[in-house]
Biopython code that builds the backbone (N, CA, C, O; Angstrom):
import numpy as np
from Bio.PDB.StructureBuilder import StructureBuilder

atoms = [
    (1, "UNK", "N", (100.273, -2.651, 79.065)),
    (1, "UNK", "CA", (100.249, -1.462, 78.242)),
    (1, "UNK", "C", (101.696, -1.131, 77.876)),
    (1, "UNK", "O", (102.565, -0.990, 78.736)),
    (2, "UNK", "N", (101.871, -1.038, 76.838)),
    (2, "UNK", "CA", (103.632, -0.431, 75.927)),
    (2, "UNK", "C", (103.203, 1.085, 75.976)),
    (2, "UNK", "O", (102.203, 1.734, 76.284)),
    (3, "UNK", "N", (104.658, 1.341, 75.449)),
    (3, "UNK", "CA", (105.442, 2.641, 74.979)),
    (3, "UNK", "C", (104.758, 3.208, 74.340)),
    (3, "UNK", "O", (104.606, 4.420, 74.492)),
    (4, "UNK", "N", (104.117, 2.497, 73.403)),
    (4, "UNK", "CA", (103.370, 3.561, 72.173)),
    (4, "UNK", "C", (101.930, 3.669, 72.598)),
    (4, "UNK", "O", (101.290, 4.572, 72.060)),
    (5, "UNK", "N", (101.375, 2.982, 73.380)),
    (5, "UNK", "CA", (99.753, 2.898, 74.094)),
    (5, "UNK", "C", (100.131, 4.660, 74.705)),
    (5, "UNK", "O", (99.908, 5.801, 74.301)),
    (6, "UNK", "N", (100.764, 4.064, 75.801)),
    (6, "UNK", "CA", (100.782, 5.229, 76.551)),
    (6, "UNK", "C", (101.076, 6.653, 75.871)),
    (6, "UNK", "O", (100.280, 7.592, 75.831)),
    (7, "UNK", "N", (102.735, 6.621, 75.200)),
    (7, "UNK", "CA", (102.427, 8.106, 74.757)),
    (7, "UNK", "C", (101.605, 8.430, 73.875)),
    (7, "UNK", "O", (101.114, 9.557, 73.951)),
    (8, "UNK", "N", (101.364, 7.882, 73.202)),
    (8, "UNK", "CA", (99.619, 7.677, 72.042)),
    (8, "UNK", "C", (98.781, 8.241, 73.066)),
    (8, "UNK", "O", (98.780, 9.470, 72.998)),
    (9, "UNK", "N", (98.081, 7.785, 73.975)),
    (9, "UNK", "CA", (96.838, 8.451, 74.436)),
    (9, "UNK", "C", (97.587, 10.037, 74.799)),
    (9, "UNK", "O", (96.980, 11.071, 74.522)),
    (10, "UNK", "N", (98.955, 10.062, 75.440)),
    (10, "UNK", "CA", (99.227, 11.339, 76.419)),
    (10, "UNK", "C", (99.107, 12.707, 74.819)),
    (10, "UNK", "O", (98.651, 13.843, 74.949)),
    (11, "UNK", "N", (99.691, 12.076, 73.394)),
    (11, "UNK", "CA", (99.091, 12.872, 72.476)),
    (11, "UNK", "C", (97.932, 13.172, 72.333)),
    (11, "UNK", "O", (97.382, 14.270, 72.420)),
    (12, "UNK", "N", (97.428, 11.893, 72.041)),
    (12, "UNK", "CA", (95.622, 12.520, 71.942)),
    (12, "UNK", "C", (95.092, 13.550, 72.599)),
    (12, "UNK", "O", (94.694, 14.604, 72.102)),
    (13, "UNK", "N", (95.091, 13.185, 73.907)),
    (13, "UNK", "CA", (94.660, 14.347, 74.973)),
    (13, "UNK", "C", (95.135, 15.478, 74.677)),
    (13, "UNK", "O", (94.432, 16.462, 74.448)),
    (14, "UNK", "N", (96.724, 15.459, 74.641)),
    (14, "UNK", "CA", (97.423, 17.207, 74.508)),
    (14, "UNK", "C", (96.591, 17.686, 73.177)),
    (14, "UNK", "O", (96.016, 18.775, 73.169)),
    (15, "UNK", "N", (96.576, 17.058, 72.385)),
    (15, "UNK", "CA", (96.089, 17.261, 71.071)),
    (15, "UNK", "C", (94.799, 17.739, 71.290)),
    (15, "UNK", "O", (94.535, 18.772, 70.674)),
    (16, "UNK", "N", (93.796, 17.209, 72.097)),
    (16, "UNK", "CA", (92.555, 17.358, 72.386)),
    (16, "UNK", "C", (92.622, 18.978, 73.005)),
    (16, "UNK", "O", (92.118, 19.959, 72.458)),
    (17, "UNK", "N", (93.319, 18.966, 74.181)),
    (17, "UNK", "CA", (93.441, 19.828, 74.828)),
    (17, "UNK", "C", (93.605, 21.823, 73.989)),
    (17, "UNK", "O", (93.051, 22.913, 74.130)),
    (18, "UNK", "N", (94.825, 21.150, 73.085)),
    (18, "UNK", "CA", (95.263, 22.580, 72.227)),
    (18, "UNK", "C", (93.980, 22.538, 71.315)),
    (18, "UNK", "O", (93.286, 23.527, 71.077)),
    (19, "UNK", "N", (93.854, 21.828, 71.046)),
    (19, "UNK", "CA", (92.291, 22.298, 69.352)),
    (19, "UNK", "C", (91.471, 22.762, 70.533)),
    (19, "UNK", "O", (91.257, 23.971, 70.442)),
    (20, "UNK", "N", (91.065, 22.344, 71.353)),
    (20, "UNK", "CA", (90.104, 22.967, 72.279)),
    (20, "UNK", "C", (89.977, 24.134, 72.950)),
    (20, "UNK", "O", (89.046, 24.806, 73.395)),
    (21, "UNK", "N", (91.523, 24.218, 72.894)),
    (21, "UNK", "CA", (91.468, 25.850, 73.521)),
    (21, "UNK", "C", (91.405, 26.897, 72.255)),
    (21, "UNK", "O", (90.621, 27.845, 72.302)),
    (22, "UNK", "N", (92.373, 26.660, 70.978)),
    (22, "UNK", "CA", (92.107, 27.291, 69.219)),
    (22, "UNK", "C", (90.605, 27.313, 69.157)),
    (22, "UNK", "O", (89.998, 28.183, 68.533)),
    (23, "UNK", "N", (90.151, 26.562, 69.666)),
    (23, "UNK", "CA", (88.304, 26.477, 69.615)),
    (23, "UNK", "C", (87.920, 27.936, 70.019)),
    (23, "UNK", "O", (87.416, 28.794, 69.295)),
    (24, "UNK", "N", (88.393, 28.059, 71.798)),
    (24, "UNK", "CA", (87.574, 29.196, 72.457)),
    (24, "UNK", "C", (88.637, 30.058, 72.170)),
    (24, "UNK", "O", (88.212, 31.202, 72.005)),
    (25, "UNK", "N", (89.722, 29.977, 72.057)),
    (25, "UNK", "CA", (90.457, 31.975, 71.318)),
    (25, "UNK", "C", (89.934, 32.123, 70.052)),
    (25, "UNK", "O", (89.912, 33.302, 69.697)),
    (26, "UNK", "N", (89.350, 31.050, 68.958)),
    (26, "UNK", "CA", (89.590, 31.761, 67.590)),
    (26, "UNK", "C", (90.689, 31.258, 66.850)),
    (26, "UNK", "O", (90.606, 31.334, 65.624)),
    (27, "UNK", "N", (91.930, 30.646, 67.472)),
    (27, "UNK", "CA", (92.899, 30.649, 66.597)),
    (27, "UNK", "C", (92.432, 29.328, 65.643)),
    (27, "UNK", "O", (92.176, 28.245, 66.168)),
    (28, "UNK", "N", (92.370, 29.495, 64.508)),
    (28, "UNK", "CA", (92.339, 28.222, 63.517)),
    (28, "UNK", "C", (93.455, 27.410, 63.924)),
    (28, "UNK", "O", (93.353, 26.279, 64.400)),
    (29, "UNK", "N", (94.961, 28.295, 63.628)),
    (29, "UNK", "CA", (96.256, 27.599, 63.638)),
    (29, "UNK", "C", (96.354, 26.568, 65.012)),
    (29, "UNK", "O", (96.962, 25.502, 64.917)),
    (30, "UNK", "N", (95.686, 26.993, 66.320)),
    (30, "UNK", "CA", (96.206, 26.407, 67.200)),
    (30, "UNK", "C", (94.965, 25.108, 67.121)),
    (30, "UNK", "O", (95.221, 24.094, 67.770)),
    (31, "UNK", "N", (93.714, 25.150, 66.373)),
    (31, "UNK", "CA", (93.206, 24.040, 66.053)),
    (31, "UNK", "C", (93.686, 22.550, 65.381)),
    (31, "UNK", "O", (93.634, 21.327, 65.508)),
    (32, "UNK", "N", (94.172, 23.620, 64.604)),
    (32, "UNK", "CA", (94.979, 22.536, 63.586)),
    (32, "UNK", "C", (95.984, 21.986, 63.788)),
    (32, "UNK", "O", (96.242, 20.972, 63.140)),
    (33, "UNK", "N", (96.789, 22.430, 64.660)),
    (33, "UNK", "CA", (97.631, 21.545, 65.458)),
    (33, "UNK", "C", (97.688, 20.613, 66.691)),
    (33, "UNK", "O", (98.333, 19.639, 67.078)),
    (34, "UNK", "N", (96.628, 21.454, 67.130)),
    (34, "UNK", "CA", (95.938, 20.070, 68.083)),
    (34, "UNK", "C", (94.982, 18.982, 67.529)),
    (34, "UNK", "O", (94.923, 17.945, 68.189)),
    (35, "UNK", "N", (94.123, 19.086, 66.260)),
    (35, "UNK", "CA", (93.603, 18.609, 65.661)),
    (35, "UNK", "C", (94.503, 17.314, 64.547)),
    (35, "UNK", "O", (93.891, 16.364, 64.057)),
    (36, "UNK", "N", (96.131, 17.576, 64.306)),
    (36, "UNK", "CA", (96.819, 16.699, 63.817)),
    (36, "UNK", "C", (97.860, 16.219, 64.990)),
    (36, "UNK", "O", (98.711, 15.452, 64.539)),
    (37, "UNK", "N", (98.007, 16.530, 66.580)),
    (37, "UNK", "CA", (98.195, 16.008, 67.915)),
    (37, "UNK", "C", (97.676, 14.798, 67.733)),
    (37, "UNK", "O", (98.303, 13.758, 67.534)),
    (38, "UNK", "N", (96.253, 14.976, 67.819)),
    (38, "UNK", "CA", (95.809, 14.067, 68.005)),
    (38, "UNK", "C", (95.095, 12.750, 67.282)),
    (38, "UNK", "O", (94.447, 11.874, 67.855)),
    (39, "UNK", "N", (95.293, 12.820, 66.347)),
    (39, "UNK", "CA", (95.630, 12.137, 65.248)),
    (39, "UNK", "C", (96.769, 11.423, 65.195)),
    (39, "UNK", "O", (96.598, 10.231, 64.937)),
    (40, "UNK", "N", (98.285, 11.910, 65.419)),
    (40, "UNK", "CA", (99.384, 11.090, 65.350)),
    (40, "UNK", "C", (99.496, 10.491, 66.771)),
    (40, "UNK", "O", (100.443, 9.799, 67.144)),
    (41, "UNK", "N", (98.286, 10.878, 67.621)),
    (41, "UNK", "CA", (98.177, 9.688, 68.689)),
    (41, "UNK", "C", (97.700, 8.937, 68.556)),
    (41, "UNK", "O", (98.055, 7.874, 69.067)),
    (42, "UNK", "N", (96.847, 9.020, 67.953)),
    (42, "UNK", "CA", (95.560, 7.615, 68.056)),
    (42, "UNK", "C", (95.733, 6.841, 67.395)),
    (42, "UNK", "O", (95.360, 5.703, 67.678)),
    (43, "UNK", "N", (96.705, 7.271, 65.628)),
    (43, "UNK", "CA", (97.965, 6.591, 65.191)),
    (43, "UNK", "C", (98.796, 5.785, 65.832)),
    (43, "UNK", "O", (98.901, 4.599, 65.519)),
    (44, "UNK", "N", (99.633, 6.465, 67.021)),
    (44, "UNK", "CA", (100.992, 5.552, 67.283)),
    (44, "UNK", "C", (100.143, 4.632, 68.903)),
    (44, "UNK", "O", (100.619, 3.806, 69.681)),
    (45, "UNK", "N", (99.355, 5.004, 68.865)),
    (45, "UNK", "CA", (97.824, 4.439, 70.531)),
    (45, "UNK", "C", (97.771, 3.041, 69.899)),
    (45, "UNK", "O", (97.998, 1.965, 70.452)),
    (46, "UNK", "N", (97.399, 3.295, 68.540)),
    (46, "UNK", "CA", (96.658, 1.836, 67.744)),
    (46, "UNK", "C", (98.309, 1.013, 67.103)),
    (46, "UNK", "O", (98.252, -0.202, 66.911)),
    (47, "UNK", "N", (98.875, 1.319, 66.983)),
    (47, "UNK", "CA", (100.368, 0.887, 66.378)),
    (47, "UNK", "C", (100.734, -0.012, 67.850)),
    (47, "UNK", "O", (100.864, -1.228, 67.994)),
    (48, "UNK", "N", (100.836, 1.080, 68.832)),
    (48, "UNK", "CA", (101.037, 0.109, 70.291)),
    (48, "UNK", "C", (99.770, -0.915, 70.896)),
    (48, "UNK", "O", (99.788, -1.407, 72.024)),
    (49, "UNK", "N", (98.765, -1.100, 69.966)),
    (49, "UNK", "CA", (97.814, -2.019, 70.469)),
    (49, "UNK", "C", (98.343, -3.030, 69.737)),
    (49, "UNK", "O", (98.820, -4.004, 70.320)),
    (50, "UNK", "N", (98.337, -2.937, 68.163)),
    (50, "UNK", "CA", (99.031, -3.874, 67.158)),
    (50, "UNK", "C", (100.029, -4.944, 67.767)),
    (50, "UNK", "O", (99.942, -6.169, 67.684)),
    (51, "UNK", "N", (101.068, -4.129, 68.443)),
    (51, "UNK", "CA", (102.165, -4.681, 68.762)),
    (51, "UNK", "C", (102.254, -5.666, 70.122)),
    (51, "UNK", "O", (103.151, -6.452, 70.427)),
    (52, "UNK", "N", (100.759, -5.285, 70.975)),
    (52, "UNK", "CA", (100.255, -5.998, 72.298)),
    (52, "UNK", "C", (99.833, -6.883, 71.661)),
    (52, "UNK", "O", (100.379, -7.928, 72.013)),
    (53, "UNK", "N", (98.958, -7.062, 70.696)),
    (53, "UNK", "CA", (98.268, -7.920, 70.337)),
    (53, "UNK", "C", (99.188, -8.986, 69.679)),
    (53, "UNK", "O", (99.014, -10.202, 69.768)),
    (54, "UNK", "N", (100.060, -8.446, 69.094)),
    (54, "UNK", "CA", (101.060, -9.238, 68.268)),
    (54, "UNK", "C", (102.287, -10.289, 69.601)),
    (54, "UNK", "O", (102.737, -11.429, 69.490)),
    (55, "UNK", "N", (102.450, -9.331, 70.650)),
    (55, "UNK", "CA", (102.630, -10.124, 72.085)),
    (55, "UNK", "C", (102.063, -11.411, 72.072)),
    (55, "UNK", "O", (102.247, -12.513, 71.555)),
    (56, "UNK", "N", (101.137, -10.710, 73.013)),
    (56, "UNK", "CA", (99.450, -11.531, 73.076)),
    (56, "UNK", "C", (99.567, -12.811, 72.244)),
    (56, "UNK", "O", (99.339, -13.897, 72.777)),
    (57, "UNK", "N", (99.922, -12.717, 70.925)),
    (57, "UNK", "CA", (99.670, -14.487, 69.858)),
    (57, "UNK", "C", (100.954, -14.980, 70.127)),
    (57, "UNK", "O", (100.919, -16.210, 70.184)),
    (58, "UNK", "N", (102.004, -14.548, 70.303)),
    (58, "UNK", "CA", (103.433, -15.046, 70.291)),
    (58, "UNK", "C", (103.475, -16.158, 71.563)),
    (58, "UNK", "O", (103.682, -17.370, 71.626)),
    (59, "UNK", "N", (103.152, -15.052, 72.584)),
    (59, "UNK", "CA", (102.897, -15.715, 73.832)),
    (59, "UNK", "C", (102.506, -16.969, 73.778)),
    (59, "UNK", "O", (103.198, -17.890, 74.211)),
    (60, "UNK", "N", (100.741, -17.202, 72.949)),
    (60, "UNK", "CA", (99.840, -18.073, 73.229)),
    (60, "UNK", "C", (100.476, -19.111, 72.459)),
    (60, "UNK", "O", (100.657, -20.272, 72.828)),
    (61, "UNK", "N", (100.804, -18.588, 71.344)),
    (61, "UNK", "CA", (102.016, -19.733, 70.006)),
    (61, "UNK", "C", (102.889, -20.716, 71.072)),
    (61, "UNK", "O", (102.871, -21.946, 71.110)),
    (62, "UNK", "N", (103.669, -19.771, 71.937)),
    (62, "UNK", "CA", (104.995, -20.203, 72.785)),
    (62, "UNK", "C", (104.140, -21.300, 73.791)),
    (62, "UNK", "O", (104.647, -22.415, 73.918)),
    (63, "UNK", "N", (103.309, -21.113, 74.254)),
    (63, "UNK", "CA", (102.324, -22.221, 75.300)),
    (63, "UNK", "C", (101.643, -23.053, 74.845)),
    (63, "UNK", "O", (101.407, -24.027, 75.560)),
    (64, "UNK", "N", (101.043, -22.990, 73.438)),
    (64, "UNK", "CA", (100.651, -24.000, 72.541)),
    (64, "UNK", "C", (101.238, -25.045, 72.506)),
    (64, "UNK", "O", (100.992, -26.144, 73.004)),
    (65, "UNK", "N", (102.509, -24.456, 71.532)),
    (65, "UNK", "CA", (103.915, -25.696, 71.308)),
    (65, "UNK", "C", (104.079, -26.020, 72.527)),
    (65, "UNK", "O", (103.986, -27.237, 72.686)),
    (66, "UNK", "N", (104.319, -25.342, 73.614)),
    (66, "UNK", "CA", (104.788, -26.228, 74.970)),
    (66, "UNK", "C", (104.183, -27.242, 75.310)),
    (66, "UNK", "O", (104.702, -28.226, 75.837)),
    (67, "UNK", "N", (102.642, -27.054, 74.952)),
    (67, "UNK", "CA", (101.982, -28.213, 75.099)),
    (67, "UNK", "C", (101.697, -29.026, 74.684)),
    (67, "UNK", "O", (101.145, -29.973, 75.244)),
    (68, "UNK", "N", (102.047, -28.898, 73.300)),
    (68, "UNK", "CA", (101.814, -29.648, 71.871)),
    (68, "UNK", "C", (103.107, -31.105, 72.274)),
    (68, "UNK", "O", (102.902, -32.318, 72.256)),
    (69, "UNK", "N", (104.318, -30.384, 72.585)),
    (69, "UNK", "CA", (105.755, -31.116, 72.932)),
    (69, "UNK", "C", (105.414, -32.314, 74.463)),
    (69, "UNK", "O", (105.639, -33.468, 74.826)),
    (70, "UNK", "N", (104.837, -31.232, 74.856)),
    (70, "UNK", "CA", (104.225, -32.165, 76.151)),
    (70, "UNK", "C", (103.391, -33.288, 76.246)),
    (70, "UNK", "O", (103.587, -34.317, 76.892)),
    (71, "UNK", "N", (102.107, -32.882, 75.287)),
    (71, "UNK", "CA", (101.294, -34.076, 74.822)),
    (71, "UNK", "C", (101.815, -35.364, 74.169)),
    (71, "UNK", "O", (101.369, -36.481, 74.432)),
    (72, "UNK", "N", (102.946, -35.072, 73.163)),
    (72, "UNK", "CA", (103.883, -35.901, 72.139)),
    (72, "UNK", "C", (104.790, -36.453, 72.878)),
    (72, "UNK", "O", (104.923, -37.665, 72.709)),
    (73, "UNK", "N", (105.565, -35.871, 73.769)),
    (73, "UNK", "CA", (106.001, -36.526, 74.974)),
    (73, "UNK", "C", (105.958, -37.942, 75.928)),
    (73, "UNK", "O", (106.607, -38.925, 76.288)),
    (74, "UNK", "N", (104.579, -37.187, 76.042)),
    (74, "UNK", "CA", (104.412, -37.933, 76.753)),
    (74, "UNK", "C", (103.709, -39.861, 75.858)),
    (74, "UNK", "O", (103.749, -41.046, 76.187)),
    (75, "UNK", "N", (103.169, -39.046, 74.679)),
    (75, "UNK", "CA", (102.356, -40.418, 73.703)),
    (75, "UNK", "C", (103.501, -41.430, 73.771)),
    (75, "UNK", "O", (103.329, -42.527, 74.302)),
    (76, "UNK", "N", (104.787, -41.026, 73.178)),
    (76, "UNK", "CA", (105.876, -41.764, 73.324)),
    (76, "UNK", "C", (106.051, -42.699, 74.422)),
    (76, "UNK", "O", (106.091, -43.929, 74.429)),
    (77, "UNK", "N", (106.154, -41.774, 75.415)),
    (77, "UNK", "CA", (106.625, -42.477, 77.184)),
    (77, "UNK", "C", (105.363, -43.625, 76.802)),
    (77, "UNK", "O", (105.886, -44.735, 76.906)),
    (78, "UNK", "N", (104.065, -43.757, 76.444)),
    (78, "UNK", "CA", (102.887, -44.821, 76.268)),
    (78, "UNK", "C", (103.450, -45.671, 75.508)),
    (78, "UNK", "O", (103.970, -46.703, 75.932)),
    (79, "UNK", "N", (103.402, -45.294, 74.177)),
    (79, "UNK", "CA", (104.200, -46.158, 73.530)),
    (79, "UNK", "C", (104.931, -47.042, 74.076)),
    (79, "UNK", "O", (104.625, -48.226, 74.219)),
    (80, "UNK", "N", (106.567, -46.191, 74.621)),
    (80, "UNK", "CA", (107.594, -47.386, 75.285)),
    (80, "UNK", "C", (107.119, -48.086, 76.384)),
    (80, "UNK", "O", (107.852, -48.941, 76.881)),
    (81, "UNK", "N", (105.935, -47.857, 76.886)),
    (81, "UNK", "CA", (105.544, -48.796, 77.803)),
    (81, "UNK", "C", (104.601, -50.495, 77.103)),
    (81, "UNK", "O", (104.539, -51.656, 77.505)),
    (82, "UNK", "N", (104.073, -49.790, 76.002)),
    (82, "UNK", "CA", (103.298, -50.618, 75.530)),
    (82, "UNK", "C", (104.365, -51.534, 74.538)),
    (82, "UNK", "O", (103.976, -52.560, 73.979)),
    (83, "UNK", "N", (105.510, -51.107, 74.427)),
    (83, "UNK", "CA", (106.252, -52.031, 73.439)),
    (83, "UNK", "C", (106.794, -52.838, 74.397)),
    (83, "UNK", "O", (106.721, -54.064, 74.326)),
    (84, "UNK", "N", (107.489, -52.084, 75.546)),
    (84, "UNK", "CA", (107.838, -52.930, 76.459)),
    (84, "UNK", "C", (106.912, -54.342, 77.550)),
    (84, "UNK", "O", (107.387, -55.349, 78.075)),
    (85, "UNK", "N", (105.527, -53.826, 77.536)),
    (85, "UNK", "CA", (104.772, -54.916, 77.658)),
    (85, "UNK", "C", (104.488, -56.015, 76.607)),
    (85, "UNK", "O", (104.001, -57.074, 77.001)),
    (86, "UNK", "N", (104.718, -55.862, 75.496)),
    (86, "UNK", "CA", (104.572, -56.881, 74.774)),
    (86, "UNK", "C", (106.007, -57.878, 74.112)),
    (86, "UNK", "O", (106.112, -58.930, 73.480)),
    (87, "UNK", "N", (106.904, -56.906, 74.650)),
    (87, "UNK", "CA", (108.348, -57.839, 74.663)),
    (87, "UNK", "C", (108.136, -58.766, 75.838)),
    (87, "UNK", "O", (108.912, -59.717, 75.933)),
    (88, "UNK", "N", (107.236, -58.623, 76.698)),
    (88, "UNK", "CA", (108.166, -59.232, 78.346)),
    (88, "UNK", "C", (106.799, -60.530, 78.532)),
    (88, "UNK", "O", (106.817, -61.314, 79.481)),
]
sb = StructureBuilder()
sb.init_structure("model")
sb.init_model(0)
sb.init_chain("A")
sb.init_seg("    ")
for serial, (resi, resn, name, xyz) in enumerate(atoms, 1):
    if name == "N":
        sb.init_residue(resn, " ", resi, " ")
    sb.init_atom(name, np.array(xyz, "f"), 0.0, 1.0, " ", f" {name:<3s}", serial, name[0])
structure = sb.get_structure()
């Protein structure tokens, strides 16, 4: 979990929290500001999933090629064995 997961949800909630209470006083104003709380959480919540996820492929990219290099690697090392059996 990142930076923006976390304070993303800790908005939502506060956000949740203030419209909810503007709910039981009456105040519109304090709705509406908990009501756009939580909104620019679930905004910057999903921005920090984006950016896990965008992790997440880099990662799998970086272990791919490792293995991709590894497989090719090694075809070679076959190769020089098989050229070298047919020199000798």
């Amino acid at each position: 979990m990142n930076k923006d997961q976390v304070e993303g949800k800790v908005k939502d909630v506060a956000g949740r929290v203030e419209r909810q209470a503007g709910e039981w006083t009456g105040s519109k104003e304090a709705e509406a500001r908990g009501a756009a709380k939580q909104v620019e959480g679930k905004v910057q919540g999903a921005w920090g999933d984006v950016k896990e996820a965008g992790k997440k492929a880099a990662e799998e990219n970086r272990k791919n090629r490792a293995s991709d290099e590894t497989v090719e690697a090694e075809k070679e090392k076959q190769e020089d064995i098989r050229s070298q059996r047919k020199a000798s």
